[in-house]
N, C-alpha and C positions, 0 to 999 in steps of 0.2 A: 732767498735761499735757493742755491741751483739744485737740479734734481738730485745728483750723487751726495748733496749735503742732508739732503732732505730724507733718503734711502739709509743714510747711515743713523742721524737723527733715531728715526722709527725704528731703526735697527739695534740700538742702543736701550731704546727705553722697552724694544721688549724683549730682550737678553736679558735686561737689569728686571724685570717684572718675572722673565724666568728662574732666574739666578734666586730668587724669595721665595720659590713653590716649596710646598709645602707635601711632606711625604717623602714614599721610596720614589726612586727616581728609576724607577723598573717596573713596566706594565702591569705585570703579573700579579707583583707585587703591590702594589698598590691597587689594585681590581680586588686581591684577598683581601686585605683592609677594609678599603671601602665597602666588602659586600656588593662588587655588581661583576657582572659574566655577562661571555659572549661576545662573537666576533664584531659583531655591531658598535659595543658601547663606546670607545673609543671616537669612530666614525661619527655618531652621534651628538659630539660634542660641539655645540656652537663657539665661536669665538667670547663671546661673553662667556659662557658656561665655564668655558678653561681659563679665562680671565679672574673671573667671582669665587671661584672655586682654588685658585692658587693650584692648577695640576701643573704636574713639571714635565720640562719639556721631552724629555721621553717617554713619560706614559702619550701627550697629545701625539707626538710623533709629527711625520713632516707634514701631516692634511690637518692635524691640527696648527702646529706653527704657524702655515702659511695661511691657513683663517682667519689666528690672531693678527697677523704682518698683513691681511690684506684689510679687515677692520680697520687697522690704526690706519695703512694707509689710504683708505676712504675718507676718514674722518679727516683728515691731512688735508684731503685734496690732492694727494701723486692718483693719476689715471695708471693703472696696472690692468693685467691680467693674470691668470692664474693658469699653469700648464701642469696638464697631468702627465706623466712620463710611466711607463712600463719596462720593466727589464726584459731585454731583444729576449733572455735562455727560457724565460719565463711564456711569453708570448709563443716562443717558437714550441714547446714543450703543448700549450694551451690547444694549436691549434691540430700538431698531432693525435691530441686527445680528441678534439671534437670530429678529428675525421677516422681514428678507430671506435667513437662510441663509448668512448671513456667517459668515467663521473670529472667533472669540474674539477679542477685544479685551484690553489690560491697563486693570485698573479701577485711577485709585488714590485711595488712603484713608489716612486718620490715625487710628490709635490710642489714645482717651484715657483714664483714670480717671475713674472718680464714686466718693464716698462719701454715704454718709444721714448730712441733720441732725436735729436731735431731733425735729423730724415727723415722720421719714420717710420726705421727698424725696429723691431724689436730685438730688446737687449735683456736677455734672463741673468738672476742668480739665486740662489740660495738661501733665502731667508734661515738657515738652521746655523749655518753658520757666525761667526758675532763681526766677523770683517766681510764689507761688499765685494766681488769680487766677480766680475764677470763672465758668463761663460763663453768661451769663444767656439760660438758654432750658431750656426743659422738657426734661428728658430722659426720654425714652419714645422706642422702636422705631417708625422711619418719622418720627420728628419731622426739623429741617432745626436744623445748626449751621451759623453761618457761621464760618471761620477766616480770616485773616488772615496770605498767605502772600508775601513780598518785596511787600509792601503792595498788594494785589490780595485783595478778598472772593474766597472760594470758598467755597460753599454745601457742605455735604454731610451725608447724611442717616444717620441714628441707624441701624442696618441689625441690630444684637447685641446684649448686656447678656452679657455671659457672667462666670464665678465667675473667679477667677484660674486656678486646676486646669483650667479650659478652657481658659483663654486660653493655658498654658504651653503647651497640645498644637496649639497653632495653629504648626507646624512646615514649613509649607510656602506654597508662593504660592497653590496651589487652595485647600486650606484656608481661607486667608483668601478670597479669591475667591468661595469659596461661603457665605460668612458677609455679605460683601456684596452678590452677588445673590438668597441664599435665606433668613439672618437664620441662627438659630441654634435646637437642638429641632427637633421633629416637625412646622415649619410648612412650607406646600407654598410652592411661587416664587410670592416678590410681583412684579406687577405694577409697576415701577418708574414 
C-alpha cells in the first residue's frame, strides 16, 4: 500500500471511530455531563483515553485528533511527525503582552501531521479533516500556514515538528503553550 493510500486508510477508520462517539459533540457540553472542568482536561487526554472513552471529535479537538491519527499511524508503521501551529493574531497579541507586563493570554493553535515524500520533504495535512489533502506551503519551524476556519483565512505559524512520543506528552495547556511561544528542544524564545 503507498503512502497516500495508507494516510487515507487511518484516515477513514478514525473518522469512522469518530463519526460512533458517544455524547454532545460540544466541549462544554460534554465536560457538564461528564463532571470534569478546566482548561487542562481536554489536553490531558491520551489517544487511548479518547479512543476507550468514544469522546467525539470536537470535544478531543485538533491535539486530540491528531493523537488519535498519530497512534494509529505508529501502530501502521507511516513515520510521521506532528506540527504544532499557532495563530500569527495570537502570538503577535502574546508578545505585546509580555513586553507591557500583561497577565498571559490564551494562544490558539491547530495541530497537524506531516509525513516525508520520497525526497524527503515534508508534506503536512490535516488529520480533522475526513479527505487528505495536502497543504501546499513549506513546512519548516517559523514558516506561516494558512487554515481555513468557518471560511475565514487564519494564518498561523509552524512553532514544533515534534516525533509522536513528544507529542503524546503534550498533556497539558502550558505545555502546549510553550511549544507555541518557545518551539520545541533546547531553543531559547523566539521573537514572534
Amino acid at each position: 500500500m503507498n503512502q497516500d493510500n495508507l494516510i487515507r486508510s487511518l484516515l477513514d477508520k478514525m473518522h469512522a471511530m469518530f463519526d460512533k462517539a458517544i455524547g454532545p459533540n460540544n466541549r462544554s457540553e460534554y465536560m457538564c455531563q461528564h463532571n470534569v472542568s478546566g482548561i487542562d482536561w481536554h489536553f490531558s487526554l491520551s489517544a487511548d483515553d479518547i479512543i476507550k472513552q468514544n469522546i467525539p471529535r470536537a470535544v478531543a479537538g485538533c491535539t486530540g485528533i491528531s493523537k488519535v491519527f498519530s497512534k494509529l499511524a505508529t501502530e501502521a508503521g507511516l513515520k510521521h511527525v506532528v506540527l504544532t501551529t499557532a495563530r500569527m493574531a495570537d502570538l503577535n497579541a502574546a508578545e505585546q503582552d509580555r513586553k507591557s507586563g500583561k497577565k498571559e493570554r490564551i494562544i490558539s493553535g491547530h495541530q497537524i501531521i506531516a509525513v516525508y515524500d520520497e525526497n524527503g520533504k515534508l508534506r503536512a495535512f490535516d488529520p480533522g479533516l475526513k479527505e487528505l489533502k495536502y497543504i501546499k506551503s513549506d513546512i519548516q519551524v517559523g514558516n506561516i500556514i494558512k487554515f481555513r476556519f468557518g471560511g475565514e483565512v487564519v494564518p498561523h505559524r509552524i512553532t514544533a515538528i515534534l516525533t509522536p512520543q513528544e507529542f503524546a506528552k503534550v498533556n497539558t495547556y502550558k505545555k502546549l503553550r510553550d511549544l507555541y511561544i518557545c518551539g520545541s528542544g533546547d531553543k531559547k524564545k523566539q521573537d514572534f
